[in-house]
N, C-alpha and C positions, 0 to 999 in steps of 0.2 A: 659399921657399914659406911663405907667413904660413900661420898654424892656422886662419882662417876660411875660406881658400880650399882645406886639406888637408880639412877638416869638407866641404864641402863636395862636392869628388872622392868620397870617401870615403861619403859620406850617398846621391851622388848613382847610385855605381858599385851599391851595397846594392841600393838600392831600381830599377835596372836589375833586378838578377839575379835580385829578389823576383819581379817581374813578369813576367819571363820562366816561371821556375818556376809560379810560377802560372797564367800563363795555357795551361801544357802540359797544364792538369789540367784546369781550368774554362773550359768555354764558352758559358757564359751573356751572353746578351747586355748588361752591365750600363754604366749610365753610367760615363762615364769624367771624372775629377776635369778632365784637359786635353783635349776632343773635340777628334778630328782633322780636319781641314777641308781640303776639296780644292776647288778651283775654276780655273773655265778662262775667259779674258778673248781677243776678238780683239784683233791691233794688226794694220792692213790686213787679211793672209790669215795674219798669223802667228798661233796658239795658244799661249798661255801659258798656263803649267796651276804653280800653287804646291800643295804639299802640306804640311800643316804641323798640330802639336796645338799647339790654341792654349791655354795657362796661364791662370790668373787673377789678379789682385794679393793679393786677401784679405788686403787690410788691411797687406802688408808695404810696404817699400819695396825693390822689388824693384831696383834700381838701384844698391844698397848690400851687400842682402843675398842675393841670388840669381844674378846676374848677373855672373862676372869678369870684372876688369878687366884689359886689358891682353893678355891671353890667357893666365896664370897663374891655375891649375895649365892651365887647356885654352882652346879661343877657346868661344864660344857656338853653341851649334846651332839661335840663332832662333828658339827654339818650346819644344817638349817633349816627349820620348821620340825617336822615333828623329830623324835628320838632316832639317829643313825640305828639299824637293827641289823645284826648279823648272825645267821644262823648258817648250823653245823649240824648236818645230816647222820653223823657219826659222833662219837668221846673222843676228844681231842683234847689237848694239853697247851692250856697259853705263860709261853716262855716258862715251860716245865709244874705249871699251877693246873692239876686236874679240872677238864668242863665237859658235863654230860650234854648229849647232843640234845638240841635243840635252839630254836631263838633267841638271843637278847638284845637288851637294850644295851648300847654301847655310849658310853659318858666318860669325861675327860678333866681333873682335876689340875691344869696345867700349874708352875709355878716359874718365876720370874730366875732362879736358881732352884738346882738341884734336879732331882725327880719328879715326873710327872707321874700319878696314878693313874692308872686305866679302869674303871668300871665296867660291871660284866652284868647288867641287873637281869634279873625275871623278868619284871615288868617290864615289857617292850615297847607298847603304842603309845607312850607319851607324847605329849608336844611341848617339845625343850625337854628341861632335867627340870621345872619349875618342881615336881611334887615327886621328884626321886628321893626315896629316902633310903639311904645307905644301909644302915642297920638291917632295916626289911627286906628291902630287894635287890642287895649285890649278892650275887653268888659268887662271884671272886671279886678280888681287888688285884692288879700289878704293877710294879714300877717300873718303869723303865725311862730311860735318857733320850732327851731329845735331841738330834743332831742338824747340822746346817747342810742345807742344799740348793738345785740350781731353783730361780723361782718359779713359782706356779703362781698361773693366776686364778686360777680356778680348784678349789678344793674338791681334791679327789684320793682318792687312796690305789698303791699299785700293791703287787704281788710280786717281790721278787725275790733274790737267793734258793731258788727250789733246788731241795734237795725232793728223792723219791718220799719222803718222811714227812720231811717240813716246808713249811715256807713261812717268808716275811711279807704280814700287811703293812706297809706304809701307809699313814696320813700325813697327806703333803699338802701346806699351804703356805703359801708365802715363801719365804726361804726357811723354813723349818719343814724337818721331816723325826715324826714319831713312828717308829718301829715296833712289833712286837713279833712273834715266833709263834706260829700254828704247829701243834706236832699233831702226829698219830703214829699209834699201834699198826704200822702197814700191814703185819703179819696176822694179827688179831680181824681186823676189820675185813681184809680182802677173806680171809679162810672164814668167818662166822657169815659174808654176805654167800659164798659157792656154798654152806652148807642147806643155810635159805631160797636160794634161787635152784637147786636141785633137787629139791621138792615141789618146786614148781613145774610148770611145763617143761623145763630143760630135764626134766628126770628122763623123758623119752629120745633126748637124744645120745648118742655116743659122743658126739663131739667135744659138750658140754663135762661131760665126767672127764674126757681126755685131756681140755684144757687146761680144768680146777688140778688134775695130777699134774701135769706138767709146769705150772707155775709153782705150786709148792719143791717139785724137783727143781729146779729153779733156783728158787731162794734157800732149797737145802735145809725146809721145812716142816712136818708135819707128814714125813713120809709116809708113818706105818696108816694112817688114811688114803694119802694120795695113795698109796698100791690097792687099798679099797676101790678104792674111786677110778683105777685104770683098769681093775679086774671087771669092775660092773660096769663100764663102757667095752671092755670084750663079751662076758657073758649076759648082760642086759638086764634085767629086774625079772619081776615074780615071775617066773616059769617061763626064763629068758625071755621076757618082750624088749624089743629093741636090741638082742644082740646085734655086734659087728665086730666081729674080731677083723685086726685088719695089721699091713704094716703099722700105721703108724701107733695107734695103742698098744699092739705088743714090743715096739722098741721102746715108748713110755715106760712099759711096767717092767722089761729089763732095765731100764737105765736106774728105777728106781733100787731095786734088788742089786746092782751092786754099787750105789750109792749107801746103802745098808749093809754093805761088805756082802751081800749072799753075790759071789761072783760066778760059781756055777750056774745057781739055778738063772741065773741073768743071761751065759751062753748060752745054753739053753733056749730060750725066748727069745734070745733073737735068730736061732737058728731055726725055729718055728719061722717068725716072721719073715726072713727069709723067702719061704716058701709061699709067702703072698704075694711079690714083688707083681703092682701093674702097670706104674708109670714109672719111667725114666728118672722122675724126678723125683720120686722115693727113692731111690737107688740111692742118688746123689746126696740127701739131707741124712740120711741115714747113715748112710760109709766117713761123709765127711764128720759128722759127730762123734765116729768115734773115733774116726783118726785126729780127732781136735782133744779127745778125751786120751788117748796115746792106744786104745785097742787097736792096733795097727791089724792084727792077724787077724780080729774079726772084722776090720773096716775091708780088708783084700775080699775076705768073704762073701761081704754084700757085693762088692763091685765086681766078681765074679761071677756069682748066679747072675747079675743084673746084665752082664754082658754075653751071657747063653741067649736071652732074648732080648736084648737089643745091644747088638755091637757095633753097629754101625753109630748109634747115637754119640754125637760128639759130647755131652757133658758128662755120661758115666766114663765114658775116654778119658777126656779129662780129669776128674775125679779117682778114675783108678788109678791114672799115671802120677798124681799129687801125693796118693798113699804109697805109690812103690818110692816114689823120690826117699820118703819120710823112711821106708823102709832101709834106705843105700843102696835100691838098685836103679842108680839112672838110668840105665841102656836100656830096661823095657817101659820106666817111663818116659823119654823123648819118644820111643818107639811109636807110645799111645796117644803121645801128647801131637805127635806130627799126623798121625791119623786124623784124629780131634778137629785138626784147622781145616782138612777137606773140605767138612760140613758145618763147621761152625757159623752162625750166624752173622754177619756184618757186622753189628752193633758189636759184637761181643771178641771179633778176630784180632785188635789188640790185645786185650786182656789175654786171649791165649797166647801169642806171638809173642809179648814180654814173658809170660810166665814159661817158654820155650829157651829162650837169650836168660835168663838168671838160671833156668837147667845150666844150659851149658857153664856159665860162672861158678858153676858150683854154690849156686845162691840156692838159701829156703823156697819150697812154692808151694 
């Protein structure tokens, strides 16, 4: 053990015991030289929550003098004062190394070359790494490369490259920044939490079943459920409580059906739905899905019935005349589309009047 890093233990165990003793006595609310910082980040449905006192440089070179290397006399505890803690409300994967959800203690094995270790302990509420003991209480260990950045004076950790999946924690001090890779199971974790929370109160609504379908249609998931889950937001639970068959869950449970290739029984259901039509603006989300999916003959459909009762309304106008375009019949879409800007609303009279001038170019609309 060199004397800078015995000074060190030593300066650092002191001024632990000072603070504790102190603060048994005084409760004054007073700044703190390293404030503690807690923050909580989604990744999909998971919650991340770091806690951590963040240090300052003050002028030293904290990387020389502050900081051991190698994990002699102890590894780092990432921060300052007690154990950095971060917990994961879901299983999650660090830089591809399996970790079940819950707290840990987060500790730092830096070294002058090479790789740094990351510790992942059980034990969370220490104060430092002084009585971490690896063997016992890491539940993972990882490597990974430290890289140079802009300085920071204040030790803090960001959140950045999100993907829907992952993201990267950064600890940033000084001009160094340590990286590592939060993953998750998006598909796993979002489908096992709608299977839990629709046994809660949301079992009573239709809404709740129509979402969970509709995100797994979505992601092109877990269909032969989600058609569960859109059927019993039409037909409702035990001895139909809470039915609502409506447009929008029955274009759900068609889109799923011929997502599954059943493409009949999928015309079908929407030619039911159809037959719900109340607002305008079901018309519109409906015909354009699937003229965006290329149903062109049944997106004319919707925007047919929908302008039996409201034809005056400029966005099924709009809307139909965008599926006849896709069809090749320009001439009854300008027809619809010049109807459209009568009543169109202000806000929204360029949007149509460009998509009027790219008709005529023989442009997409």
């Amino acid at each position: 053990m060199t004397k800078k890093f015995l000074t060190f233990g030593l300066t650092a165990v002191m001024s632990g015991l000072m603070t504790f003793s102190y603060g048994q006595f005084h409760t004054m609310n007073i700044p703190k030289s390293s404030p503690k910082v807690k923050e909580t980040q989604q990744l999909g449905i998971t919650d991340i929550t770091l806690e951590y006192h963040s240090p300052a440089v003050r002028g030293r070179d904290v990387w020389k003098e502050i900081v051991p290397f190698g994990g002699e006399p102890i590894a780092w505890r990432a921060g300052a004062n007690m154990n950095t803690r971060i917990t994961f409300s879901t299983d999650v994967t660090i830089n591809g190394n399996a970790l079940k959800a819950g707290g840990y203690g987060f500790h730092v094995v830096p070294r002058e070359t090479g790789t740094w270790t990351l510790i992942f302990a059980h034990h969370d509420n220490q104060w430092g790494s002084y009585y971490l003991d690896r063997d016992k209480h890491a539940a993972i260990e990882v490597e990974v490369t430290p890289v140079a950045t802009n300085f920071s004076e204040q030790l803090d950790y960001e959140f950045i490259e999100r993907t829907d999946s992952t993201v990267v924690i950064a600890l940033e001090w000084a001009e160094k920044r340590i990286p590592f890779i939060i993953g998750v199971d998006l598909n796993k974790t979002v489908i096992d939490n709608f299977r839990y929370e629709l046994l809660g109160i949301n079992t009573y609504r239709w809404e709740a079943w129509n979402d969970a379908a509709q995100w797994c249609l979505r992601r092109k998931t877990n269909l032969t459920e989600a058609l569960e889950w859109a059927n019993r937001s039409i037909n409702g639970g035990y001895g139909g409580f809470a039915a609502n068959k409506n447009m929008s869950n029955l274009s759900t449970k068609a889109d799923i059906l011929f997502a599954m290739g059943n493409e009949n029984e999928s015309d079908a259901t929407y030619k039911e739905a159809i037959g719900l039509i109340k607002v305008p603006g079901e018309v519109y989300e409906t015909g354009r899905n699937l003229a965006l999916a290329g149903r062109l003959e049944l997106s004319a459909e919707v925007f047919e019935e929908g302008l039996k009762q409201f034809s005056d309304n400029w966005l099924v106008q709009m809307g139909y005349a965008r599926t006849l375009a896709a069809q090749g019949d320009k001439k009854t879409a300008k027809k619809y589309l010049t109807k459209s800007i009568e009543t169109v609303p202000g806000n929204y009279k360029g949007f149509v009047t460009t998509m009027l001038e790219k008709l005529d170019k023989g442009e997409a609309i």
